[in-house]
N, CA and C atoms as a LAMMPS dump frame, in Angstrom:
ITEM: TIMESTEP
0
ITEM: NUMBER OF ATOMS
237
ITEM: BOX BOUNDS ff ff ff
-5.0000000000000000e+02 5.0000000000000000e+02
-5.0000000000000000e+02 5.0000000000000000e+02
-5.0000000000000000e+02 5.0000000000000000e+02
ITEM: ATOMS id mol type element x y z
1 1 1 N 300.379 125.898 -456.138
2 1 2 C 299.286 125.771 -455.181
3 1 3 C 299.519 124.51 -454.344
4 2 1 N 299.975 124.733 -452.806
5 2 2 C 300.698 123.498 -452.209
6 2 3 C 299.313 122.232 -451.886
7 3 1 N 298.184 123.643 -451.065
8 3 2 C 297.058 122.512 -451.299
9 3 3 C 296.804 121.502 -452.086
10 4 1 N 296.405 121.64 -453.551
11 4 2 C 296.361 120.483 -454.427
12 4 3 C 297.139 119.571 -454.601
13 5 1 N 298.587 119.685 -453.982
14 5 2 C 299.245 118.384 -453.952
15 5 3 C 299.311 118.09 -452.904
16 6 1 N 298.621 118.342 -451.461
17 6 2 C 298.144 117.775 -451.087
18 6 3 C 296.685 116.808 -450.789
19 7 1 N 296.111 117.238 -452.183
20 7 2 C 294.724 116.661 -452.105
21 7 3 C 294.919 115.083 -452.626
22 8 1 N 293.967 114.171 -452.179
23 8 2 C 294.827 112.706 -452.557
24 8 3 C 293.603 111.891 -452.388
25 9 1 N 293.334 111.049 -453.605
26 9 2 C 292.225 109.843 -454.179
27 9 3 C 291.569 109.444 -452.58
28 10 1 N 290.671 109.181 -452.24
29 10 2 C 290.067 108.521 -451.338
30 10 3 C 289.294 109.437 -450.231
31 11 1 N 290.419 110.655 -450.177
32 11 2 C 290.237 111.879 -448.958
33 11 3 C 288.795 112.115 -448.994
34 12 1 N 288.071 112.422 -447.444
35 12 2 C 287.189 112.806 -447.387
36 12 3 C 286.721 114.097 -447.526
37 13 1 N 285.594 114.719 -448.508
38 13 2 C 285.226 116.451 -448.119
39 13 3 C 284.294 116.057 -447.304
40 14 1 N 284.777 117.538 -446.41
41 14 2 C 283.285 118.007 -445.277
42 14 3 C 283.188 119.435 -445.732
43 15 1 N 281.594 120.239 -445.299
44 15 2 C 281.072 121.335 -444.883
45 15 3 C 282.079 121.575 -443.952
46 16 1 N 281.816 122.836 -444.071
47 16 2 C 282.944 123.889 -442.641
48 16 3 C 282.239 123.513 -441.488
49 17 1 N 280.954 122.967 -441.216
50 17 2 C 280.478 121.877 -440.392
51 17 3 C 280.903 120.965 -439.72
52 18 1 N 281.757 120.346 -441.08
53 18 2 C 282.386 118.855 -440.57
54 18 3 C 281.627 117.533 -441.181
55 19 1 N 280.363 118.219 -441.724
56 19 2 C 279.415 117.165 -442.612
57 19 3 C 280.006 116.555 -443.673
58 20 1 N 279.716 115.193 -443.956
59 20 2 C 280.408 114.438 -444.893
60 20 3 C 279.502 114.912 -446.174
61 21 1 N 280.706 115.656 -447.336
62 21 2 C 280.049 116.156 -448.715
63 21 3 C 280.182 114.952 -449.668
64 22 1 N 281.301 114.357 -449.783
65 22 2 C 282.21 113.665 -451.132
66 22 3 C 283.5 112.874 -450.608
67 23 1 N 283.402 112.086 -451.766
68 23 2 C 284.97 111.543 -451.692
69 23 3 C 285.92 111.799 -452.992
70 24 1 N 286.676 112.394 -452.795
71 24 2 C 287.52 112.317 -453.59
72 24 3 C 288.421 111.215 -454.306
73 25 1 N 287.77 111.892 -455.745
74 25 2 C 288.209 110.988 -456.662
75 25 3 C 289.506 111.013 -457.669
76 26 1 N 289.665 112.233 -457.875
77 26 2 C 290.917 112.986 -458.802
78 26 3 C 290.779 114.495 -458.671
79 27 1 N 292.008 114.885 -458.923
80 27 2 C 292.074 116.325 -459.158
81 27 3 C 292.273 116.726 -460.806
82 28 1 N 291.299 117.709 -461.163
83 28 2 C 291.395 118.503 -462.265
84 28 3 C 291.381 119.832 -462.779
85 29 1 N 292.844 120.274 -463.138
86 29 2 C 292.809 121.321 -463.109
87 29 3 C 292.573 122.587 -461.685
88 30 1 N 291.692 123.203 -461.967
89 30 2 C 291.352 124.264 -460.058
90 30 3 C 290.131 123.091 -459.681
91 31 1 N 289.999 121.847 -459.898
92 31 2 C 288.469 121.237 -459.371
93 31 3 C 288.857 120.237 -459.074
94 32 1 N 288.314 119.658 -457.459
95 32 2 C 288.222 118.169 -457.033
96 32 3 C 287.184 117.453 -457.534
97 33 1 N 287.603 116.084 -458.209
98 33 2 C 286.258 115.235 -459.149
99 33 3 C 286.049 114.294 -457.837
100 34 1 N 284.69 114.334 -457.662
101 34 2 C 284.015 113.684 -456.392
102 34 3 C 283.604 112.448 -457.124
103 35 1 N 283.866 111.097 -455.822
104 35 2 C 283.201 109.992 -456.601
105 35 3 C 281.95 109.877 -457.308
106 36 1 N 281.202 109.485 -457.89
107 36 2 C 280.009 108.789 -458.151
108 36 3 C 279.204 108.406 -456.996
109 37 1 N 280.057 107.374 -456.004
110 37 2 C 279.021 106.518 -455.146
111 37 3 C 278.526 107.972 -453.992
112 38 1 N 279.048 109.109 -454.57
113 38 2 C 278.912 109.797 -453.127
114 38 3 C 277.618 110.582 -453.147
115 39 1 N 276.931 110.583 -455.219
116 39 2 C 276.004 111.764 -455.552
117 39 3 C 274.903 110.835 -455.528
118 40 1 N 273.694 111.678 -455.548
119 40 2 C 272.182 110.937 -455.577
120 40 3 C 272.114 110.684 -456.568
121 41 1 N 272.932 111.399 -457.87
122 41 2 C 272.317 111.268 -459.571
123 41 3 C 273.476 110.187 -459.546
124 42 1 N 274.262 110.114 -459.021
125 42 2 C 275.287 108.893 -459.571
126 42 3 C 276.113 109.385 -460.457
127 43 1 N 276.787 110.67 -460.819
128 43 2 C 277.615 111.305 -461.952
129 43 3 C 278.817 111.879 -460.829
130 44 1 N 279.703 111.91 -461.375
131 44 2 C 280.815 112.896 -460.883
132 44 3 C 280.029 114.113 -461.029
133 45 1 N 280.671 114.684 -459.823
134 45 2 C 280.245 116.407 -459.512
135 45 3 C 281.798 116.752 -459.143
136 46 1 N 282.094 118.004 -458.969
137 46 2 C 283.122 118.646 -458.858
138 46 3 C 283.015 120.075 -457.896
139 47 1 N 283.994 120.119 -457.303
140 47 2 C 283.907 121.091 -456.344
141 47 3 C 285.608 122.049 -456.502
142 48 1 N 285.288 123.778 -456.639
143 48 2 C 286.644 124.269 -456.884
144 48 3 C 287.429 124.1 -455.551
145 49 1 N 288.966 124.308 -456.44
146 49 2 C 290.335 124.403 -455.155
147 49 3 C 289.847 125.953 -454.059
148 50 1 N 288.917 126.383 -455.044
149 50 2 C 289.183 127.866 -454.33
150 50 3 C 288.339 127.899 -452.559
151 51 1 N 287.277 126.503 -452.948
152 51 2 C 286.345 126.739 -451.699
153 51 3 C 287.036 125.73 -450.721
154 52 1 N 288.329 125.082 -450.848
155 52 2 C 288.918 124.438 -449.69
156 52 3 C 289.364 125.21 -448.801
157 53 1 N 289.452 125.696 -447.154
158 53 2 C 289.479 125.527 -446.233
159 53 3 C 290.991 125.788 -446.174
160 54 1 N 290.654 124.346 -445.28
161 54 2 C 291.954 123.53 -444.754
162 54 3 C 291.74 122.192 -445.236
163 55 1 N 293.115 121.58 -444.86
164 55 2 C 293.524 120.177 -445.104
165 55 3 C 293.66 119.587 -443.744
166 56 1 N 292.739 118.492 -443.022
167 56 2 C 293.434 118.742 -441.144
168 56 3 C 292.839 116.804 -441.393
169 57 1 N 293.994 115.855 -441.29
170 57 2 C 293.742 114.503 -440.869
171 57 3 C 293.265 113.989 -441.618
172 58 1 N 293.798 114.113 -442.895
173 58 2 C 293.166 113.193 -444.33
174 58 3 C 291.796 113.949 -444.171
175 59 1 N 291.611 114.822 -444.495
176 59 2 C 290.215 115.117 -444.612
177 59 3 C 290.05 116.914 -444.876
178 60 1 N 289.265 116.782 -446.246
179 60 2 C 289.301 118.165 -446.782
180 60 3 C 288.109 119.504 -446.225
181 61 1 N 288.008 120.718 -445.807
182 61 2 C 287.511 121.115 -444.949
183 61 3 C 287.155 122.26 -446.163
184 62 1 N 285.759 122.34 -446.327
185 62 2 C 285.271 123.472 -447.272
186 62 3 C 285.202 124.601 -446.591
187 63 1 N 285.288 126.282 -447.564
188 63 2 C 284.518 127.043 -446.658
189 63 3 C 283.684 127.504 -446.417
190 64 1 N 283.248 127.996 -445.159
191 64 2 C 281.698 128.85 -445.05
192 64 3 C 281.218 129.033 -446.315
193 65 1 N 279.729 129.162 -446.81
194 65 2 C 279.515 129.379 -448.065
195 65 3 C 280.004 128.906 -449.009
196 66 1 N 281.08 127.4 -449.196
197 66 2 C 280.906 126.74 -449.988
198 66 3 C 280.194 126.429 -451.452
199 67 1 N 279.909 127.039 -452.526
200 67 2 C 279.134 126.201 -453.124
201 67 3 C 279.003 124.426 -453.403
202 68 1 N 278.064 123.725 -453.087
203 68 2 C 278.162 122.59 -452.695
204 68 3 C 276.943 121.919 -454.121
205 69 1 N 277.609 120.968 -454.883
206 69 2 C 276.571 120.656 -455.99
207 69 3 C 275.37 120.053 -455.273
208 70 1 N 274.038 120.135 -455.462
209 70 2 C 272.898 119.376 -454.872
210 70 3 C 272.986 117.851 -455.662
211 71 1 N 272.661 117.297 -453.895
212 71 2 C 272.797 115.703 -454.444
213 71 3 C 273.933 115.316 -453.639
214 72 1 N 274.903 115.963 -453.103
215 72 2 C 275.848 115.293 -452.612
216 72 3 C 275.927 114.999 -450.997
217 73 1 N 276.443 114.35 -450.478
218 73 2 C 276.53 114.055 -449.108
219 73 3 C 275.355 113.618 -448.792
220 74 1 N 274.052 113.335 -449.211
221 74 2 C 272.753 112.959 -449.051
222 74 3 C 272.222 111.562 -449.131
223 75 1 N 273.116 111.218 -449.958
224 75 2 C 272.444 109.602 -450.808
225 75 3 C 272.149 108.539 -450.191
226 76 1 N 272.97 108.173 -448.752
227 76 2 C 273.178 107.396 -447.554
228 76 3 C 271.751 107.879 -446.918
229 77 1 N 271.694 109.018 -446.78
230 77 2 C 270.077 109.219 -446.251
231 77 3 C 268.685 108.848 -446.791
232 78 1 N 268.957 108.64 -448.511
233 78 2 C 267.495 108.339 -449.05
234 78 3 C 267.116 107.199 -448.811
235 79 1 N 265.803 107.083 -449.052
236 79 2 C 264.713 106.069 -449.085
237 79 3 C 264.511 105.063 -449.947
């Protein structure tokens, strides 16, 4: 699976949007482990290889219908 070696510590996920989801933290197994600082609960969440996209400019591109864990890409917005 050429994708996953191209997936790499720091990379940004977006929505097929372009919305900032996560940062990537490690790869495991078929799942990208998203930082901590990126969720509202503060835990690693994980997102499968299967809902990546594309790979376009350091930056990982989910697809349409994504499942996306709740809590993520949000936290910068709370109160």
């Amino acid at each position: 699976m050429f994708e996953k070696l191209r997936i790499k510590e720091h990379m940004e996920i977006a929505d097929a949007s372009g919305n900032h989801v996560g940062t990537v933290d490690d790869t495991q197994d078929d799942k990208i482990k998203l930082t901590k600082s990126d969720s509202s609960d503060d835990i690693h969440h994980f997102i499968s290889l299967e809902d990546v996209d594309r790979i376009d400019d350091n930056r990982i591109y989910l697809k349409e219908g994504a499942r996306i864990p709740a809590g993520l890409g949000n936290k910068a917005g709370q109160v």
